[in-house]
C-alpha positions in Angstrom: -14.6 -15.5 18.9 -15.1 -14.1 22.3 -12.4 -12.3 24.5 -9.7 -11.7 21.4 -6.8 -10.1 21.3 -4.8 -9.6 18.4 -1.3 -7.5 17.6 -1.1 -5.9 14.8 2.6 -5.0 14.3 3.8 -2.6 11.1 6.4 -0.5 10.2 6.9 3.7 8.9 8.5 3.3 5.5 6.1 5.2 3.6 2.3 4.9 4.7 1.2 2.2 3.1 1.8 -0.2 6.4 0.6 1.7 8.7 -3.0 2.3 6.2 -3.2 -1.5 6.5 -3.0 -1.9 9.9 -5.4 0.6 10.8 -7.7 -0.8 8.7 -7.5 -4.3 9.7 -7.5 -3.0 13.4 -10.5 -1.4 13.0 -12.0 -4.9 10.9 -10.9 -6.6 14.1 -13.4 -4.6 16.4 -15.9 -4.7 14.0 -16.0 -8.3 13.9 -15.9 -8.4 17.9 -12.4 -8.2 19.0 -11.7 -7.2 22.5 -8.4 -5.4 22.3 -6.0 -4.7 19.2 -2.5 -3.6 19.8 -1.2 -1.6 17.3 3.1 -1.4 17.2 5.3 0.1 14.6 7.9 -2.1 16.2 11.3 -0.6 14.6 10.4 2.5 15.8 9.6 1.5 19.6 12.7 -0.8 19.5 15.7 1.3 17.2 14.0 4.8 17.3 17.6 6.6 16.0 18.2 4.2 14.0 14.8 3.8 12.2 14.4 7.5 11.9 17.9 6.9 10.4 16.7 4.1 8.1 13.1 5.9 7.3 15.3 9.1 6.4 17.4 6.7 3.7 14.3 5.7 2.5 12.6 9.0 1.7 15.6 9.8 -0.1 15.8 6.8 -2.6 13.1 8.6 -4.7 15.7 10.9 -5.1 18.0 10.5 -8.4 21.0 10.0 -6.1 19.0 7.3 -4.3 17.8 5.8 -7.1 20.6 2.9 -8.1 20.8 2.1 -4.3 18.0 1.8 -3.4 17.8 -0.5 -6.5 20.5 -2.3 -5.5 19.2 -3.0 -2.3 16.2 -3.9 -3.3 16.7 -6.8 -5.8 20.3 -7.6 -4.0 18.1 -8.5 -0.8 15.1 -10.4 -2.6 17.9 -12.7 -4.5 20.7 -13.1 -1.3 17.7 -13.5 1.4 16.5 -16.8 0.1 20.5 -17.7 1.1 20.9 -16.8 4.9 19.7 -12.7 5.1 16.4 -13.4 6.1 17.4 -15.7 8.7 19.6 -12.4 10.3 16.5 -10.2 10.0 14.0 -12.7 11.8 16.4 -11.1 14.8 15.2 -7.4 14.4 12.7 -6.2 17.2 12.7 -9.2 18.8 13.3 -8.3 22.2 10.2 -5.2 21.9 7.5 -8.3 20.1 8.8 -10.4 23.6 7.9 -7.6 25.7 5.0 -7.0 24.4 4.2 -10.8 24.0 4.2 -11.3 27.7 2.6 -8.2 28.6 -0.6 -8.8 26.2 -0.7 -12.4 25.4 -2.4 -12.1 22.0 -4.2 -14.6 20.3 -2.3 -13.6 16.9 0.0 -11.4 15.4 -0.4 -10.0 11.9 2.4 -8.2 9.9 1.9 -5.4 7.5 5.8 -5.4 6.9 8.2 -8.0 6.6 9.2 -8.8 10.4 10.2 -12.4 10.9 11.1 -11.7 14.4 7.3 -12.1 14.7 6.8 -15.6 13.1 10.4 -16.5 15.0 8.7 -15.8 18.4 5.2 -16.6 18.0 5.7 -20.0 17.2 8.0 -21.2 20.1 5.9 -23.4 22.6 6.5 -20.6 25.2 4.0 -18.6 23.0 2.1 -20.6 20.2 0.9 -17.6 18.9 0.4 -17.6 14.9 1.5 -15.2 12.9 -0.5 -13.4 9.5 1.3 -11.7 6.9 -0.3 -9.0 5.0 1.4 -8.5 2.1 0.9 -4.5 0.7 2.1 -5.1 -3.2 1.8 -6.8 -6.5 4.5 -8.0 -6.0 6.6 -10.7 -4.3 9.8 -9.7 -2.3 11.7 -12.6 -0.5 11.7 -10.9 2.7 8.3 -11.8 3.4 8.3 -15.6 3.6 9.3 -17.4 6.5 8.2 -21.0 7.2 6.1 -20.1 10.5 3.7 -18.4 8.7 0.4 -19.3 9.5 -1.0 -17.6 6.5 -0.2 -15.1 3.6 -2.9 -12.7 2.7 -2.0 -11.3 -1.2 -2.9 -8.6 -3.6 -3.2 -11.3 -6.8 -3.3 -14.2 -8.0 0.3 -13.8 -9.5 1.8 -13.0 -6.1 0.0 -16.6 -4.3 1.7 -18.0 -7.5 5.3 -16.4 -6.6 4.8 -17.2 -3.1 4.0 -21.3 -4.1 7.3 -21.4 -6.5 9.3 -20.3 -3.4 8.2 -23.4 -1.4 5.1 -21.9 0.1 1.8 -24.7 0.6 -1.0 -23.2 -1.5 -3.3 -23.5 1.8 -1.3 -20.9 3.7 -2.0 -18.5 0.8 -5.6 -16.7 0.4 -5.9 -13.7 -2.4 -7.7 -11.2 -0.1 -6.8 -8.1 -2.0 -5.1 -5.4 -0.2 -6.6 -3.7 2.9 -7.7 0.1 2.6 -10.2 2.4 4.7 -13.9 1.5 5.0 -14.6 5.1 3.2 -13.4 3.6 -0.1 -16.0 0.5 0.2 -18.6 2.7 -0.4 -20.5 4.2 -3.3 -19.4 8.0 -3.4 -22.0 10.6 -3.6 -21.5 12.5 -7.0 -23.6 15.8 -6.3 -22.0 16.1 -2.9 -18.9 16.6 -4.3 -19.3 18.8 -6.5 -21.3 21.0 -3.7 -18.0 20.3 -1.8 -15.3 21.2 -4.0 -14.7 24.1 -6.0 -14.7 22.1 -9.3 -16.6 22.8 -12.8 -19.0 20.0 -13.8 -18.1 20.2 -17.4 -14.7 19.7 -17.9 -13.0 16.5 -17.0 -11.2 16.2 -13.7 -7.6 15.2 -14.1 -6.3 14.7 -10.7 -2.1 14.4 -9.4 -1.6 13.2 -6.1 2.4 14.2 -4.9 2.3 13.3 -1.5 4.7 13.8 1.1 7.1 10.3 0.8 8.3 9.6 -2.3 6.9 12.9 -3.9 5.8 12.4 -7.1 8.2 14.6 -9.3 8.2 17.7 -11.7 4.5 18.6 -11.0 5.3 22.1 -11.2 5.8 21.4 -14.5 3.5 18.8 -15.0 0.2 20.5 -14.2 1.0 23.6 -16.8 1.7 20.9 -19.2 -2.0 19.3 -18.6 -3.5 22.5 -18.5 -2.8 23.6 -22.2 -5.8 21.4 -22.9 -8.6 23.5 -22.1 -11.2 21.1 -21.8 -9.7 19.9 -18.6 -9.4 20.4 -15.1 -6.7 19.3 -12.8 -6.8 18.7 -8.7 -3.2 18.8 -7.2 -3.4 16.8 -3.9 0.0 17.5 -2.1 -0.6 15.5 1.5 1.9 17.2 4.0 4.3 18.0 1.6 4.3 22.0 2.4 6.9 23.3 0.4 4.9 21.5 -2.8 2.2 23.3 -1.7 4.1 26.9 -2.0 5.3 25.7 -5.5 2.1 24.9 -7.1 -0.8 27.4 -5.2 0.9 30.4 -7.4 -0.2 28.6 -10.7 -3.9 29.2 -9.8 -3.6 32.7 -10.9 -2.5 31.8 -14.4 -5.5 28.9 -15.0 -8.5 30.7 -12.5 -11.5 28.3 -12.1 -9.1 24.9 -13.7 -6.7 24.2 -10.7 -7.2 23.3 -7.7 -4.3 22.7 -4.9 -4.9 20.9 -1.5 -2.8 19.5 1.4 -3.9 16.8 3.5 -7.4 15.6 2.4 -8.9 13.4 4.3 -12.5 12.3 1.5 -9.8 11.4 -0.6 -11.8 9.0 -2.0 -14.4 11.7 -3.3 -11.7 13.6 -5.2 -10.6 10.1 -6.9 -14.3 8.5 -7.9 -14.9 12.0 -9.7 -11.5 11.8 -11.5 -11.2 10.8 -15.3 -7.6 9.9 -14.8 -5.1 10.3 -11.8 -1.6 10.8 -11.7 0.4 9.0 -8.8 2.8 6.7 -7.8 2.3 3.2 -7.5 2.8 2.6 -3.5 0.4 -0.6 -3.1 -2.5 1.3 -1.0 -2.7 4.1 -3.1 -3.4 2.0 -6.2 -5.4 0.1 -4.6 -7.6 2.6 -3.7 -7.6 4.1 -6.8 -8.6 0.5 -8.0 -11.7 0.3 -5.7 -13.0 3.8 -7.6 -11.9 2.7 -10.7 -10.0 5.2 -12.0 -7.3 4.7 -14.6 -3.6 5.6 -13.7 -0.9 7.0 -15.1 2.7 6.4 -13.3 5.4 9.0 -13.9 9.0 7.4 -13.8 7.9 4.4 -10.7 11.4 4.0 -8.9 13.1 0.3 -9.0 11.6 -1.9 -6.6 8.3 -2.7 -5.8 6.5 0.3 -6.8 8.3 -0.4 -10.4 6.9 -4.0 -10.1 3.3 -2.2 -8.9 3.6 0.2 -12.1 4.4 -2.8 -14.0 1.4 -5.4 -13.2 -0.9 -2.6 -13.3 0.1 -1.6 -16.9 -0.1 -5.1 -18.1 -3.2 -5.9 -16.8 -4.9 -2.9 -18.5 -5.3 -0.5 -16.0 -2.3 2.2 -16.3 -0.1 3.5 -18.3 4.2 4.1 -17.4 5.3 7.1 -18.7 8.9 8.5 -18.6 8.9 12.0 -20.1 6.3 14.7 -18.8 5.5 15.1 -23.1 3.8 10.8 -22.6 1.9 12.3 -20.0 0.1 14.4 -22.0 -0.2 12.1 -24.4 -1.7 9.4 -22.9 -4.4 12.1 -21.2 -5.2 13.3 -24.4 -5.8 10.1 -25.3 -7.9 9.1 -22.8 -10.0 11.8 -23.8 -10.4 11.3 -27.7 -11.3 7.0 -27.0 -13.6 7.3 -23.9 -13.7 3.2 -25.0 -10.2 3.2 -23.7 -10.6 4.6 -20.4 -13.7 2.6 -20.6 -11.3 -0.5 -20.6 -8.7 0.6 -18.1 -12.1 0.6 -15.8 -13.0 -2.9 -16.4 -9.3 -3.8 -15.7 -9.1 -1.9 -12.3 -12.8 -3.8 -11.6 -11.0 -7.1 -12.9 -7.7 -6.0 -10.1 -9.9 -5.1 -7.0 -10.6 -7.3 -4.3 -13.5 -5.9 -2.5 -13.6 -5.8 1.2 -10.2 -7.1 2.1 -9.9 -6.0 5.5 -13.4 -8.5 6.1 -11.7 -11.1 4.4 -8.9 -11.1 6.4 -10.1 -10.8 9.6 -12.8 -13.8 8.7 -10.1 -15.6 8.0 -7.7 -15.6 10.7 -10.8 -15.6 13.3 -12.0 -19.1 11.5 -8.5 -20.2 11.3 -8.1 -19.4 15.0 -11.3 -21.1 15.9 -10.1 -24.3 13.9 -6.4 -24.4 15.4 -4.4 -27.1 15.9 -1.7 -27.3 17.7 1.8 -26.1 16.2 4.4 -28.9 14.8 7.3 -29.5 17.1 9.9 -28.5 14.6 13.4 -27.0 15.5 12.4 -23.6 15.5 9.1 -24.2 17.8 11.4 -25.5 20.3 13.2 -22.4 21.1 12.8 -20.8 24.1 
């Protein structure tokens, strides 16, 4: 579709968002897009009050942020469906206008739930459709408003969620989850072990912490996995610093069978070599793990949707939920006696991925674009 513009609008809780909206943006110049406006709207319309909000956040993974953020979480998805959502389709509205009028996109895609964007977009001042990109296994009221164009989901299960609540089974398409390109393609084994300082014989057991919603206890954790000797274990700690200080010292007590990183960008490489990987279950990360086919273990997922994550992952064969450091070692050990059970958890992650997501999205709102019709003149297109 020559000449398009699309806006891409996301939000900073966590990463996950802002990984889907980079990858879609850089799907949409693949595929020929002229310009792609990139907004983390809250942010460029509250900034005290999201830093605020994004601050509250963080600490929900936190055992005193634990039963609130719980609270919030379901208390929202259930009273939402009876007048909250129609309070937050006011949030950012006046920053989406501004830019509205200063880019005139063709469409607007959402990462996070921001009905302001639907709201606006289909007024007949603006016409503009609106895509929602939904970044979990699961299903949180929030999301739906009745001006979406289309939903973009993770599963099968969620398109079913989203049709119980009222939602026509042509606005929903099962694209999988978009992540970066780097994890579409086939990693190169010898490379990486040329790259990292890793032995080839010992199984690589890998924990990533991360910065937001650290994964907890790996100082004790990675001692725990160590008293196996046949194994190896990579510590990826993102931009979490002061997890970096904590675990570097335990190098000296297991030379040669830990290794500690911050950031690392070839994530991807470290995961396709791993036997088994300790995380949590934010919906990018498992996704990515799910495109290298890797088998997870979740260490005590907080309530809400990366409970929910843990949850469908475990029942569909590709991860365990653990509790107690002691089911951690377990289940490793495990994995190492039956190599038909991590041979299993594989085929489930193969069964879970959607490949190239970011294509199938963009694909689809292009041809949806190109096949347009005019929007209904309901009540809400009506508003100025």
């Amino acid at each position: 579709m020559k000449d398009l513009k699309i806006l891409i609008l996301y939000a900073s809780y966590g990463n996950g968002h802002k990984q889907a909206a980079y990858a879609l943006e850089q799907e949409f110049y693949r595929q020929g897009a002229q310009k792609v406006i990139l907004s983390d709207v809250y942010i460029e319309s509250y900034p005290k009050f999201a830093n605020f909000t994004r601050t509250l956040y963080e600490k929900s993974y936190k055992p005193i942020g634990l039963p609130i953020y719980k609270a919030f979480y379901y208390g929202t998805d259930r009273y939402s469906r009876s007048g909250l959502a129609y309070l937050s389709q006011f949030i950012g509205l006046k920053r989406i206008r501004e830019i509205i009028e200063r880019e005139r996109p063709d469409a607007i895609i959402t990462t996070f739930p921001i009905l302001s964007a639907p709201k606006l977009g289909s007024t007949e001042q603006y016409a503009i459709p609106t895509y929602t990109v939904i970044t979990d296994y699961c299903l949180h009221s929030f999301w739906i408003h009745p001006n979406i164009h289309r939903y973009f989901v993770s599963s099968d299960k969620v398109g079913e969620e989203l049709h119980k609540l009222g939602v026509a089974r042509e606005k929903i398409v099962v694209s999988g989850i978009p992540i970066r390109a780097s994890f579409e393609s086939e990693p190169d084994a010898e490379k990486f072990y040329r790259t990292y300082p890793v032995d080839p014989a010992k199984k690589i057991v890998t924990v990533v912490a991360g910065a937001v919603g650290q994964l907890r206890n790996v100082e004790k954790l990675v001692p725990e996995i160590l008293e196996n000797r046949d194994i190896q274990v990579i510590v990826i700690c993102g931009n979490n610093e002061k997890l970096y200080q904590k675990i570097v010292p335990l190098r000296e007590e297991y030379p040669g069978r830990l290794t500690v990183f911050g950031y690392v960008e070839n994530i991807h490489e470290i995961l396709a070599a791993s036997y088994c990987v300790i995380t949590k279950p934010g919906g990018i990360s498992i996704t990515e793990a799910a495109a290298m086919k890797v088998p997870l273990i979740f260490f005590k997922p907080v309530p809400g949707q990366e409970r929910e994550n843990a949850e469908f992952f475990q029942a569909s064969g590709a991860a365990f939920v653990t509790y107690h450091l002691s089911e951690i070692k377990e289940k490793i050990n495990w994995l190492l006696r039956d190599g038909n059970k991590q041979r299993e958890m594989k085929k489930a992650m193969e069964r879970i991925y959607k490949p190239h997501a970011s294509g199938t999205i963009v694909s689809e709102v292009i041809r949806s674009l190109e096949n347009r019709l005019p929007y209904p003149k309901t009540a809400a297109s009506k508003e100025k």
